[in-house]
N, C-alpha and C positions, 0 to 999 in steps of 0.2 A: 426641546423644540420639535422634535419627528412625531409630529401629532395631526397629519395632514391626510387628507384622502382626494385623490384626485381621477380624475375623466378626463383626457386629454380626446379633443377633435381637431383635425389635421386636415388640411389639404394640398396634396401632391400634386406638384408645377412639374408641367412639361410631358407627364407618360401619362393622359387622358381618366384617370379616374379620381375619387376622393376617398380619405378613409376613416372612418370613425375609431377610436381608441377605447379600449375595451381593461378590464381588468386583468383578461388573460392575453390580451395581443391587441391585433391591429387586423379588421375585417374590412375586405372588399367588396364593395354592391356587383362584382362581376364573380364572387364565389363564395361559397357560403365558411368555406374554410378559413380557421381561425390562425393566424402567424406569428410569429415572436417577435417580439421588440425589435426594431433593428436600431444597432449604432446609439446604447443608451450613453448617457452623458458620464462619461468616466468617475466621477463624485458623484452616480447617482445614487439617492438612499438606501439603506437595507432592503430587499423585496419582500421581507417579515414585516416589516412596518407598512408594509399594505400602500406602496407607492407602486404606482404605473409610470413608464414612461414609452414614449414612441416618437420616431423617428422616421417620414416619409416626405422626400424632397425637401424643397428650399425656400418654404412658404413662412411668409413672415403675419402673424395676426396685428393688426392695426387698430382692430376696434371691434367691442364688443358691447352687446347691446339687450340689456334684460326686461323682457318683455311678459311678466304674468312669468308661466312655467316654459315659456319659451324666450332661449337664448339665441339671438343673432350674432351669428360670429363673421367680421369683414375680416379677408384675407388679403395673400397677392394672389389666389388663385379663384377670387370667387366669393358668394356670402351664403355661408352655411345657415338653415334652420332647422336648431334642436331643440326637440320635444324633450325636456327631462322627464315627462311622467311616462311617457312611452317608451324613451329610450330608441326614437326615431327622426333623421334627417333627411334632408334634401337642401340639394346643392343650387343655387343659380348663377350662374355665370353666359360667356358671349353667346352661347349654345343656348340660352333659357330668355336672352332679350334685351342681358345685359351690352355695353359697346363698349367695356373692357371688363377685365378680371381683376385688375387691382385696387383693391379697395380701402380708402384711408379712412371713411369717416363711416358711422352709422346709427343713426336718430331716429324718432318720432317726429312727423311733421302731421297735424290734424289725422292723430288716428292712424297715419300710414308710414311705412318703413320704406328710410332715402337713404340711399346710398351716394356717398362720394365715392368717383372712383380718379383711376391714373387716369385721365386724356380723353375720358369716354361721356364728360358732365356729369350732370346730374339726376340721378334714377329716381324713381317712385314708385315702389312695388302695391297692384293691386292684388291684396291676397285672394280674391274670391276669383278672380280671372287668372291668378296667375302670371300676369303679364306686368311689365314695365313701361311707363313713360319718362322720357327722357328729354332733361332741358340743356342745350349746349349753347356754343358762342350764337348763333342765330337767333337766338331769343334772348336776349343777355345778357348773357353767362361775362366774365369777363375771360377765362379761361377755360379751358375744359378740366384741366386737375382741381380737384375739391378736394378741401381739406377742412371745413368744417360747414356746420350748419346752425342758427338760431332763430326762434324764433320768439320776438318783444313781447310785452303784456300790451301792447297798442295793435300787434298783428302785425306786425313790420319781418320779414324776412332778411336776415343776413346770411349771407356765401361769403366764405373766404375761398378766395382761387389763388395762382399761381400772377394773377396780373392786375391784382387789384381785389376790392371787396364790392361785393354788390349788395344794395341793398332794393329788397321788392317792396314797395309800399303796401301797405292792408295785405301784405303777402298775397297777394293774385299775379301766381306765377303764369297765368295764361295771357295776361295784360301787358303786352310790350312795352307801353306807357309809362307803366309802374315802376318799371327797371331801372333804379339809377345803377352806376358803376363809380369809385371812389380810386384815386391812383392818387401817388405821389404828387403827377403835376396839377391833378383841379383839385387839390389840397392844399398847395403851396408847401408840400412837405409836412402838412400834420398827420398825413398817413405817413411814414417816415420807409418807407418798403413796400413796392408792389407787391411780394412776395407772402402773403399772409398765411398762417396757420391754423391758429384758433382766433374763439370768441367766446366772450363771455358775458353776459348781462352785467349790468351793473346796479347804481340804484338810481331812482326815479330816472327809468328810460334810458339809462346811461350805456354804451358799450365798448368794450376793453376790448382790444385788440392785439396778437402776438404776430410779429413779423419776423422776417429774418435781418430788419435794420433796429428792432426795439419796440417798446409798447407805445400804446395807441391808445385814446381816449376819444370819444364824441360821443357829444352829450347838447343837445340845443342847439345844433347847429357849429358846434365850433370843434375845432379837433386840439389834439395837446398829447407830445411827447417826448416819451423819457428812451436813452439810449445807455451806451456805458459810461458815459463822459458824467451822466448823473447818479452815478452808484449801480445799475444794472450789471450782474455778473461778475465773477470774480476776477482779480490782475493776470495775466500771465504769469509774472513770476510765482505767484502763491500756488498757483496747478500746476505748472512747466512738468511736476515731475507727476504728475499724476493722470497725466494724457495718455489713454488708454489704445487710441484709434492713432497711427503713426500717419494713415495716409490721406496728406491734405484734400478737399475738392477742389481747394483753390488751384491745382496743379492740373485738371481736367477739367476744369469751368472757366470761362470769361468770367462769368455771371457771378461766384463766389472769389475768382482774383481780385473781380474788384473790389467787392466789398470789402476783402484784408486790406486792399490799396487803400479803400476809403478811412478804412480804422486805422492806417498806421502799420498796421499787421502781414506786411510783406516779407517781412524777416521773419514768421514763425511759421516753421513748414510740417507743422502740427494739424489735426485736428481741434481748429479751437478761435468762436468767436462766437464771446460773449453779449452780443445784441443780437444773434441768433435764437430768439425765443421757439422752441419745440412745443411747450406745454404751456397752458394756461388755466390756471383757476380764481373766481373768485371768493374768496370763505363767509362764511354766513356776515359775520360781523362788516364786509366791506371790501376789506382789505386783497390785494392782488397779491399771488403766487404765481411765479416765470419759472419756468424749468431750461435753461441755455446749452448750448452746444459745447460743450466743456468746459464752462465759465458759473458749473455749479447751479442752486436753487436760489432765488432771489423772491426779497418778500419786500412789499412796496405799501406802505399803511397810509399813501396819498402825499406825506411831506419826506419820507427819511427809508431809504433801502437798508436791508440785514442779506448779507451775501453766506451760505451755508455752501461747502463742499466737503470732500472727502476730510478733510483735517478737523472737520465737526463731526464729522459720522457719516457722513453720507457714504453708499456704496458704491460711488461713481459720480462722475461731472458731469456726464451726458445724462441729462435728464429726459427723458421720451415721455412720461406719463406722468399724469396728476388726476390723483380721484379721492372724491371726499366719502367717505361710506355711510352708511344709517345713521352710525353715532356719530357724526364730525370729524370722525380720525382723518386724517390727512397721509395719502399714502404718495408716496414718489416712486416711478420705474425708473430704471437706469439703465445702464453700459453693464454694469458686476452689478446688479441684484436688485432685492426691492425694498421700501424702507416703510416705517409707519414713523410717525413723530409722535413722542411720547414725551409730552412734561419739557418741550423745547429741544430734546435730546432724541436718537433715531434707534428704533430697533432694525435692525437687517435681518433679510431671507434670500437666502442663496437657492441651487440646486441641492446642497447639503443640507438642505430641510425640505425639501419634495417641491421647488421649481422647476417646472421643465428645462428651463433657459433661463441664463443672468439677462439675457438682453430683455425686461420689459418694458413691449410699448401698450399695452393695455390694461385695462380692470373695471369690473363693476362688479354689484354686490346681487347677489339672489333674491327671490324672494322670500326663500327662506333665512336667509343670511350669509351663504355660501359667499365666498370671494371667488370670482374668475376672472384667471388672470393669463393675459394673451403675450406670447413671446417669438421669438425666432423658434419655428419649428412647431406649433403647439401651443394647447391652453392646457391650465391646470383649476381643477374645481377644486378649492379648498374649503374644507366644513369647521377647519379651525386656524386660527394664526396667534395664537395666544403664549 
C-alpha cells in the first residue's frame, strides 16, 4: 500500500505568512531558504518511499476545489491558489479582500470561484481584478457562516448557513427580491434544523439537505424529514466504545445541550449525535449518503436506512467528508483515516500509507486523476490509492 507521492500545501495560522510543501522541505515567500519537516507525524512513512510530509501551525483544510491544472485549497487561514504546472501560489485572505480566513466551503458558481467562509459571508472571487465581492446578512444571507453552495439546473441558488438555508431564485444574487430564507419556523419543521451543512441536488429539481437535527428533502414546494427516530445513524450503544472525541460540545454550547436534551442524549457526555449530519452526498443512481457525528455513515435508498460504522470497517464514526471520484468510488473522511468502499466492504488509509492526518475533512480528484486530499495540518496529492 506505500505507493503514494504526495505535495502537501499548508497554511500557517497566527505568525503572518503561508507555506508551500516541497519534496525537500517547507519554503517561505519571505526567504528563499529551504527547511526540514517540522513535527512529522510519528507513523510517518518511510522517506524512501518518496513521502513528504510538513507540519506549520494549526490550519485545518475544509475544502478543496479542482479547477483545470489549478487547485483551490480553502483553509482556516485563507484560500490557497495552486498552479500544478508551474508549481506556483498565492494566498488570499482578510489582507487580499476577504472578511475572514476561515474557510468551509469552495465552488464554482457561473465561471467564478466562492468562497464560504467563518462569519465573513459569502465571497466571489474576480480573477481578472483580483478582487472579491461579498454577500452577507444585509443582502440575505441568513447567516454569515457558509457551509455550502449549489446551484439547480432551473438557476435557483442554495446557501446553507448557520440560520437557516437560502434560496436565490434565477440565482440573481444582486436581486434582494429573489432572496428567500427557509428556517425551521416558515417550515413548520420540514427543515428540521436551522443549522444546515450541505446540499445536494437531487432529481427532477429535488434538493437534500444535511442539518445538524437530520436530513431534509424539498422538492415542489413541500419539505420531508428523516432524523434518528427513522433509522439515521448508529445507537449509542453499538459506538459507546468507539467514540473517539471524549469532549462533549454539549458541555460548552446551549445550542448543542440542547439538542442532546432534545434527543434524549443528556446522559451521554461523549462526542456523539447521530442527527448531526457533517457530509452529504447524493450517488449517481439517487440514493443519499449522510456521514454523522459519531453515529457513523448512513445510506438512505428513499424507503429503508443501512447504518455502517467502525464494526463494518469503517475508520471512524466521525464522518467529515464524502467524495464520489471519476469512477463512482465512494470515499469517506473521518476521525482515524480515510476509506474507499469497495464491493460493500471498506479499504482504509491511514498516515501509515502517506496521509498527512487521519483527521480528513476534504477530497477531490485531478485532472489527471490525482486524489487531493485536505486534513488537519495539510493536503496530500496522491498519484495512486490502489
Amino acid at each position: 500500500m506505500k505507493n503514494l507521492l504526495i505535495v502537501v500545501t499548508i497554511v500557517a495560522v497566527g505568525i503572518g505568512a503561508y507555506y508551500v510543501g516541497t519534496r525537500q522541505g517547507v519554503s517561505s515567500p519571505a526567504s528563499d531558504a529551504v527547511m526540514p519537516a517540522a513535527h512529522p507525524p510519528v507513523d510517518a512513512p518511510d522517506p524512501n518511499e518518496h513521502f513528504t510530509h510538513f507540519r506549520v501551525g494549526e490550519s485545518n483544510v475544509k475544502s478543496i476545489l479542482a479547477d483545470g491544472e489549478i487547485m483551490w485549497v480553502g483553509t482556516s487561514g485563507g484560500v490557497i491558489r495552486y498552479d500544478t504546472t508551474s508549481d506556483s501560489y498565492k494566498l488570499y485572505d482578510n489582507r487580499t479582500g476577504l472578511l475572514a480566513n476561515g474557510i468551509f466551503h469552495l465552488s464554482k458558481l457561473d465561471g467564478q470561484v466562492v468562497a464560504g467562509t467563518y462569519g465573513g459571508g459569502l465571497s466571489i472571487l474576480d480573477e481578472q481584478s483580483e478582487t472579491w465581492k461579498t454577500y452577507n446578512i444585509p443582502d440575505g444571507l441568513g447567516d454569515g457562516f457558509i457551509y455550502d453552495v449549489l446551484k439547480l439546473d432551473n438557476g435557483d441558488v442554495w446557501i446553507a448557513t448557520w440560520s437557516g438555508v437560502n434560496r436565490i431564485r434565477g440565482g440573481d444574487l444582486d436581486d434582494r427580491s429573489k432572496w428567500d430564507l427557509y428556517t425551521v419556523a416558515n417550515t413548520n419543521g420540514g427543515l428540521p434544523n436551522d443549522w444546515v451543512y450541505a446540499l445536494q441536488a437531487g432529481k427532477d429539481g429535488a434538493v437534500w439537505l444535511a442539518t445538524e437535527g437530520g436530513l431534509s428533502h424539498f422538492a415542489d414546494g413541500e419539505w420531508q424529514s428523516w432524523g434518528h427516530a427513522d433509522g439515521l445513524g448508529a445507537k449509542y450503544e453499538v459506538v459507546k466504545s468507539q467514540i473517539e472525541f471524549r469532549n462533549d460540545p454539549a458541555q460548552y454550547s446551549e445550542h448543542h445541550a440542547r439538542q442532546k436534551e432534545e434527543m434524549g442524549l443528556q446522559d451521554v457526555d461523549v462526542a456523539f449525535n447521530p442527527n448531526y449530519i457533517v457530509a452529504l452526498l447524493v450517488d449517481d443512481d439517487g440514493t443519499v449518503w449522510a456521514g454523522t457525528w459519531g453515529g457513523g455513515l448512513s445510506h438512505f435508498d428513499g424507503e429503508n436506512w443501512k447504518v455502517y460504522t467502525v464494526s463494518d470497517g469503517l475508520p471512524g464514526n466521525h464522518v467529515f467528508m464524502l467524495h464520489q471520484d471519476d469512477q463512482g468510488k465512494l470515499w469517506i473522511g473521518t476521525n482515524n483515516g480515510l476509506a474507499r468502499m469497495d464491493d460493500g466492504g471498506f479499504r482504509k488509509f491511514t498516515t501509515a500509507d502517506g496521509l498527512y492526518s487521519n483527521r480528513v475533512f476534504a477530497m477531490t480528484t485531478g485532472a489527471d486523476g490525482s486524489r487531493w486530499i485536505g486534513s488537519f495540518g495539510g493536503v496530500a496529492r496522491v498519484t495512486s490509492l490502489d
